[in-house]
C-alpha positions as CSV (number, residue, x, y, z in Angstrom):
1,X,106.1,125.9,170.4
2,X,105.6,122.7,168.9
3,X,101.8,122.8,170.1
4,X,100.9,126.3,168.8
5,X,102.3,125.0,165.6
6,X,100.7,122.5,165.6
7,X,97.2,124.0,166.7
8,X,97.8,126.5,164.3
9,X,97.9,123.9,161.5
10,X,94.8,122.2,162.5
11,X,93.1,125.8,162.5
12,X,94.6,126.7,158.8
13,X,93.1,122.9,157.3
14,X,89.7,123.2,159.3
15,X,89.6,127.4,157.3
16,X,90.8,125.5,154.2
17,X,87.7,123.2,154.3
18,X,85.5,125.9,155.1
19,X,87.0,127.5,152.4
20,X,86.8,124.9,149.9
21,X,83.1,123.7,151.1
22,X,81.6,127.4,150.9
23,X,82.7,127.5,147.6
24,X,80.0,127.1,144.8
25,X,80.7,128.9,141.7
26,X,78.4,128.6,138.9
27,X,81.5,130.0,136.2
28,X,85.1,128.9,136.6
29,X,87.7,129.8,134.5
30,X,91.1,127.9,134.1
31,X,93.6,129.7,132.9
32,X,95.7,126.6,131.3
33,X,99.2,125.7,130.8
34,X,101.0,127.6,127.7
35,X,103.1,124.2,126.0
36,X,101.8,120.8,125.1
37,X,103.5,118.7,127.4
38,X,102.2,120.6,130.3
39,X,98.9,121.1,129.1
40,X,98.4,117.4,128.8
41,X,99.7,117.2,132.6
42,X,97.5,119.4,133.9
43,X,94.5,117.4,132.7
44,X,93.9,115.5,135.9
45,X,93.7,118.6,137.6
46,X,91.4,119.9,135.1
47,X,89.2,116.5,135.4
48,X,89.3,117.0,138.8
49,X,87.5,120.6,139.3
50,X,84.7,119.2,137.2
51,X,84.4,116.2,139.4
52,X,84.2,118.5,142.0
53,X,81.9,121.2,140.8
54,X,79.5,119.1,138.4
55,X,77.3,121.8,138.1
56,X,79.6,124.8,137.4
57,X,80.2,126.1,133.7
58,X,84.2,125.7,133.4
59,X,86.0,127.6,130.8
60,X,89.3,126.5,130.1
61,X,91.4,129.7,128.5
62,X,94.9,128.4,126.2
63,X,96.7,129.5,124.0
64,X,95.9,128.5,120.0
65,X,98.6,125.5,119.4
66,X,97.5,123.9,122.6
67,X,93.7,124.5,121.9
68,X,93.5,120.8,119.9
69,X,94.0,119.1,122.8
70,X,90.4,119.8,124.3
71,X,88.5,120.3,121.5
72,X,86.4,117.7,122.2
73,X,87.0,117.3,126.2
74,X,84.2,116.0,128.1
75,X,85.6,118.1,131.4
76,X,85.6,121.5,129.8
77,X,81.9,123.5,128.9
78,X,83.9,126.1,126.5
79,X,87.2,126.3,125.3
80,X,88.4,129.6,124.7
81,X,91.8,130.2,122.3
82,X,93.7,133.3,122.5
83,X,96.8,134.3,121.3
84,X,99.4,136.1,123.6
85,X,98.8,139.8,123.5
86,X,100.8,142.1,121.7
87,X,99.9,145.3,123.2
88,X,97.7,147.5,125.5
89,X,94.8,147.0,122.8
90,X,95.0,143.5,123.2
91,X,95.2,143.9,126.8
92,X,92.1,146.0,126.7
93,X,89.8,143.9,124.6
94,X,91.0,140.5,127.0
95,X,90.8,142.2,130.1
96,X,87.3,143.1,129.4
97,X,85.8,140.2,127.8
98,X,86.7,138.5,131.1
99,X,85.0,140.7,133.1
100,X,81.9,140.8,130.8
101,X,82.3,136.6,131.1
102,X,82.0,137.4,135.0
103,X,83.7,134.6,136.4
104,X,83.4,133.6,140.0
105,X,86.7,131.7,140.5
106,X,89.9,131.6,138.3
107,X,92.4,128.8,138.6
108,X,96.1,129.7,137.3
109,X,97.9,127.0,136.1
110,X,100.8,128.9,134.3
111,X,103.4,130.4,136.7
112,X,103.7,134.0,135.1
113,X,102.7,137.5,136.7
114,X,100.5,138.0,133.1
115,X,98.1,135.3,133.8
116,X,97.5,136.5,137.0
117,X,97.6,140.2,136.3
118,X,94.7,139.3,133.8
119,X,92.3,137.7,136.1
120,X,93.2,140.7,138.6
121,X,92.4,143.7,136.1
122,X,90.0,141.2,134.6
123,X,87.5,141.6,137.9
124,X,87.4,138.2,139.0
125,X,86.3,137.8,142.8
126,X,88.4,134.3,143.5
127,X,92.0,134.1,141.7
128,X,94.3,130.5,142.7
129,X,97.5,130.2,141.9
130,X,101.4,129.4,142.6
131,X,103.2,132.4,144.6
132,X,105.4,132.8,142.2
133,X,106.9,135.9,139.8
134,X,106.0,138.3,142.3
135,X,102.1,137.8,141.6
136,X,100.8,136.8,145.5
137,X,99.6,140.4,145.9
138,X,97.0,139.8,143.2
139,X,95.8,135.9,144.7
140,X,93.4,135.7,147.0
141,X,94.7,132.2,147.9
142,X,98.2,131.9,146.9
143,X,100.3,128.5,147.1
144,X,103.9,128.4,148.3
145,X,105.5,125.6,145.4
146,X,107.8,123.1,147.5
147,X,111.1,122.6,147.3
148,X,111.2,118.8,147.0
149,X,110.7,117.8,143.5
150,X,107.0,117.0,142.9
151,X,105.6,115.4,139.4
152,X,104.4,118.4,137.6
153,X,100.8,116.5,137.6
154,X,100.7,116.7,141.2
155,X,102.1,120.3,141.5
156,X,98.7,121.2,139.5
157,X,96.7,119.2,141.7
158,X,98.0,120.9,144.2
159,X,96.2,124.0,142.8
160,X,92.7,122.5,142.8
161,X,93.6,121.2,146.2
162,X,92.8,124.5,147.4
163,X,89.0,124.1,146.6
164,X,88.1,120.3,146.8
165,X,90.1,120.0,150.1
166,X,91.0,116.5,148.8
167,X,91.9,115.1,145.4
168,X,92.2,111.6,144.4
169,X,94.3,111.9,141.3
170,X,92.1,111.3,138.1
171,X,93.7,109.5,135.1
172,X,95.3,111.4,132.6
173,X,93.7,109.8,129.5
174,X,92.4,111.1,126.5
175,X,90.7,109.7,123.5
176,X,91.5,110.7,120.1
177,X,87.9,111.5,118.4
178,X,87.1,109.4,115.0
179,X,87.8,112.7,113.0
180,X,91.3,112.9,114.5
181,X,92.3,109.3,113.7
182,X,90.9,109.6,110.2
183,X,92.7,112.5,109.0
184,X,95.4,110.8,110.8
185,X,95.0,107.5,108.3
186,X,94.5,109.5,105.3
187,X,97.6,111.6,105.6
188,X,99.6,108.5,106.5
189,X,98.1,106.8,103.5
190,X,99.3,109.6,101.5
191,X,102.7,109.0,102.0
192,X,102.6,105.3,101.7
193,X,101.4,103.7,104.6
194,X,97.9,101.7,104.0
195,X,94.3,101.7,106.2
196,X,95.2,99.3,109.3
197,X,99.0,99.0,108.7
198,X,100.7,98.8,111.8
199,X,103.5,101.5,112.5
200,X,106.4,102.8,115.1
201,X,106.7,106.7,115.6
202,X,110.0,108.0,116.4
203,X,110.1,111.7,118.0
204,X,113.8,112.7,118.1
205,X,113.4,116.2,118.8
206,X,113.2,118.5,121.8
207,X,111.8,122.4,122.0
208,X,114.0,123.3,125.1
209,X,117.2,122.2,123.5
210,X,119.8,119.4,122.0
211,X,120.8,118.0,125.6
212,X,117.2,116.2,125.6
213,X,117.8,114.6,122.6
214,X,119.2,111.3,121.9
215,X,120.9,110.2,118.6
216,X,120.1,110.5,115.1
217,X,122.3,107.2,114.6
218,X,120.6,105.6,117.7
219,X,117.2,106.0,116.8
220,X,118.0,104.9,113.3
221,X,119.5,101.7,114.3
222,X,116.4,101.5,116.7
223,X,113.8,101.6,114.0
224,X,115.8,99.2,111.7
225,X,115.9,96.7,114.4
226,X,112.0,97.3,115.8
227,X,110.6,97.5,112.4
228,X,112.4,94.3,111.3
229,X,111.8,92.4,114.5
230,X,108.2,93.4,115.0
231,X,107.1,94.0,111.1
232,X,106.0,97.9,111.6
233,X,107.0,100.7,109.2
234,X,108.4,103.6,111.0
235,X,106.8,107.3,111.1
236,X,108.8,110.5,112.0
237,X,107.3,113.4,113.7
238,X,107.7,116.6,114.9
239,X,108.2,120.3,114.3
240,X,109.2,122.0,110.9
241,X,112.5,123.0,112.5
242,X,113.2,119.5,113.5
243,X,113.2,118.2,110.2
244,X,116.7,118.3,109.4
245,X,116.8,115.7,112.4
246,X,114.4,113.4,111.1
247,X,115.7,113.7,107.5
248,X,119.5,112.7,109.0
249,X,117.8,109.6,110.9
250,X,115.8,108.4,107.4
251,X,119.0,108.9,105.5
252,X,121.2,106.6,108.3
253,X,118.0,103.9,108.3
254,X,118.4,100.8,106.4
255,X,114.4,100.2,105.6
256,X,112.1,103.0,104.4
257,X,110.9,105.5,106.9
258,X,107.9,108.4,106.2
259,X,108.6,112.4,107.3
260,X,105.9,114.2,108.8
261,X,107.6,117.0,110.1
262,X,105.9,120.2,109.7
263,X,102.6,118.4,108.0
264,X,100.8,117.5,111.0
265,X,98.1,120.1,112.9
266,X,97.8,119.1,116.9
267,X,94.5,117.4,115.9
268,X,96.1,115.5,113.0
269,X,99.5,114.4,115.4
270,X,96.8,113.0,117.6
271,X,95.3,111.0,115.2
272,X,98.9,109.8,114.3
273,X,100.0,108.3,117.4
274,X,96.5,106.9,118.7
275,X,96.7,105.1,115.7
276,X,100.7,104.0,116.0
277,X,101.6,100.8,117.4
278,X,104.8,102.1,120.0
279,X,106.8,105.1,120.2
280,X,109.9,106.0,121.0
281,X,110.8,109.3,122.1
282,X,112.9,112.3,123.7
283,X,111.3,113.9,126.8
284,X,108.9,116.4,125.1
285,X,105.2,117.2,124.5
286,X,104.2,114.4,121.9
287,X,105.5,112.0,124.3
288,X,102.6,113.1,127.3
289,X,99.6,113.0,124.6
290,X,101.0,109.5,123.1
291,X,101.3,108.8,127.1
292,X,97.6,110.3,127.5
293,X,96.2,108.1,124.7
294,X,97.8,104.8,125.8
295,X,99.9,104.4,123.4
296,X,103.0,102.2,124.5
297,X,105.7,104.5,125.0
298,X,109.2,104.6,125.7
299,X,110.7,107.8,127.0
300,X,114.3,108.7,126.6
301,X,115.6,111.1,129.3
302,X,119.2,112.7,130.2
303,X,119.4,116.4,131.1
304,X,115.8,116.3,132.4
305,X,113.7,114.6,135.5
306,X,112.1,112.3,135.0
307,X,110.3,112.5,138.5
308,X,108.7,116.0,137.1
309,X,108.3,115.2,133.6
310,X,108.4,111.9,132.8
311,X,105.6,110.1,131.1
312,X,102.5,109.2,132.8
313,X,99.9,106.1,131.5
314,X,99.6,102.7,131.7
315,X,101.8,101.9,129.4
316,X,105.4,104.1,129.8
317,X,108.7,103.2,130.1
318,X,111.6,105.5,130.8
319,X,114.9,104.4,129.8
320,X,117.8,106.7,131.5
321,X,121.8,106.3,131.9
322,X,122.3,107.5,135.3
323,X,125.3,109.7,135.9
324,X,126.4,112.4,138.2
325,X,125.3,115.3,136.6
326,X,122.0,114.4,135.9
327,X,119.3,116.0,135.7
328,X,121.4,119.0,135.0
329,X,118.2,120.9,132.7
330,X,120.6,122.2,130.5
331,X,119.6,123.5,127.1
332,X,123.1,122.1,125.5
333,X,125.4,119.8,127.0
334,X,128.9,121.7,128.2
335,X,130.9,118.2,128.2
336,X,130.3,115.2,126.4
337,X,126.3,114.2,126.4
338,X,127.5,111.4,128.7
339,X,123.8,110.8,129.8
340,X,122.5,110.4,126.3
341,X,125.9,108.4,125.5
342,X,125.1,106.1,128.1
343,X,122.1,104.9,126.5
344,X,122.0,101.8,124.4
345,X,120.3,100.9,121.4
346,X,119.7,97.6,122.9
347,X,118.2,99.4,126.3
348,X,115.7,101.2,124.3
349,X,114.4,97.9,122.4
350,X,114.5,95.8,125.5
351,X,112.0,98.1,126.9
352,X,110.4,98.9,123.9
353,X,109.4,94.5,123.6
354,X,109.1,94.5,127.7
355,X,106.2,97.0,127.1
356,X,104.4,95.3,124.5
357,X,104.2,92.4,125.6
358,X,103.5,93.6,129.6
């Protein structure tokens, strides 16, 4: 038994490689990841299909609040922005402008039976992607996700694995374009913060829900004490929604502190935090582009895993209270937030002075 299993795997990884080295399409598509956070992960994936197929013409398809992230992407020929559809209409018109686009391969980052659906009504020959939400019927080469916890950059790697038969992982970098950092500059100079002045962003929110989010008083105290200690003014970002949260931490701070919530486009954010000096942050999608950019940054985690999501760059620091019911990826905590609880005000400045000066 343990032969033919083994033969049998030998024989599966030499039709891989065929597989893989027949392959030569002159029009990809990449259906990319629907939030932020896991658009920016999927980048060394994305990096590494055009490293792959130099030649080929690869469209990446998103949706339009992720779309700033590759505006200017050197590994991408087109980027193409669409908003989810509403109705058969929309359905219609999408379905057929892929098949007029007449794409040879289509790689499916997202997980949903919609994305793949698309590709299959949408005519194209080759379709890759995760077996998942009942979609392997319309793959022709569908991947099994494991059960062991795998970074999420590697579980899209794992995608492109199907055609490059090996993958070195690429960096995850980005650079913020000139345009980007100076409508970055002139908005902060707008609210008080002058050409070259150097400045800590504070994220305190979360999308998925309030057991990923440290603090109000905590950060507060956090900026007071960075700010005073390393001479930086301290910028607030984040979602319209979330400004209650970061009016609450500018009204418990000590020295002033500049709002952006809700004022910022992607493009603009960007700008913001290739131009920022540290941030501190909850587990969310601002923290993997100021991660991406370089940016020293100190990651906050609790409900969440930081083996899937935490930050990678050269210059990331995750700062966790470890406690038995963690990660639980709750939306709200059913007890006492003991994870978040656990984590000091001087644990996130210790790391915050160990990165910058690492």
């Amino acid at each position: 038994m343990c032969k033919l299993l083994r033969s049998y795997e030998r024989t599966a990884e030499r039709c891989k490689e065929s597989f893989a080295e027949a392959m030569q399409p002159e029009k990809i598509l990449i259906r990319g990841p629907n939030w932020v956070g896991d658009a920016v992960l999927a980048i060394p994936a994305m990096k590494a299909v055009r490293e792959h197929f130099p030649h080929a013409e690869i469209t990446l398809l998103v949706r339009p609040w992720v779309a700033g992230l590759f505006t200017s992407a050197p590994f991408i020929d087109k980027l193409w922005s669409e908003e989810k559809p509403s109705g058969l209409s929309d359905w219609t018109r999408l379905t057929i402008r892929i098949r007029d686009r007449r794409f040879d391969l289509a790689l499916l980052l997202p997980n949903s039976f919609e994305s793949a659906l698309m590709m299959f009504l949408g005519g194209v020959p080759r379709r890759i992607g995760y077996a998942s939400d009942a979609r392997r019927w319309m793959l022709t080469n569908s991947i099994v996700p494991s059960e062991t916890p795998r970074h999420q950059v590697q579980y899209y790697l794992d995608i492109v694995k199907i055609v490059t038969t090996s993958t070195e992982a690429p960096s995850i970098e980005i650079e913020a374009t000139n345009e980007e950092r100076a409508n970055a500059r002139k908005l902060l100079m707008t609210e008080g913060i002058s050409s070259g002045a150097p400045f800590l962003v504070l994220n305190p929110g979360a999308a998925y829900g309030s057991a990923k989010r440290w603090h109000e008083d905590r950060f507060a105290d956090v900026a007071d004490r960075l700010g005073r200690e390393l001479n930086l003014r301290v910028v607030l970002i984040g979602s319209q929604t979330e400004g209650s949260i970061a009016e609450e931490i500018r009204r418990r701070m000590k020295a002033p502190a500049v709002v952006l919530n809700g004022k910022t486009s992607l493009g603009t954010l960007i700008g913001v935090l290739a131009e920022s000096s540290l941030m501190i942050t909850n587990d969310s999608g601002p923290m993997h582009v100021a991660a991406a950019l370089g940016v020293p940054t100190v990651a906050i985690f609790g409900s969440t895993d930081a083996r899937v999501t935490g930050p990678c760059g050269r210059r990331t620091r995750v700062v966790k209270h470890a406690v038995e019911c963690s990660p639980c990826l709750l939306r709200e905590c059913p007890i006492d937030h003991r994870c978040m609880m656990g984590v000091t005000v001087e644990d996130v400045c210790k790391a915050a002075k160990e990165l910058l000066t690492s």
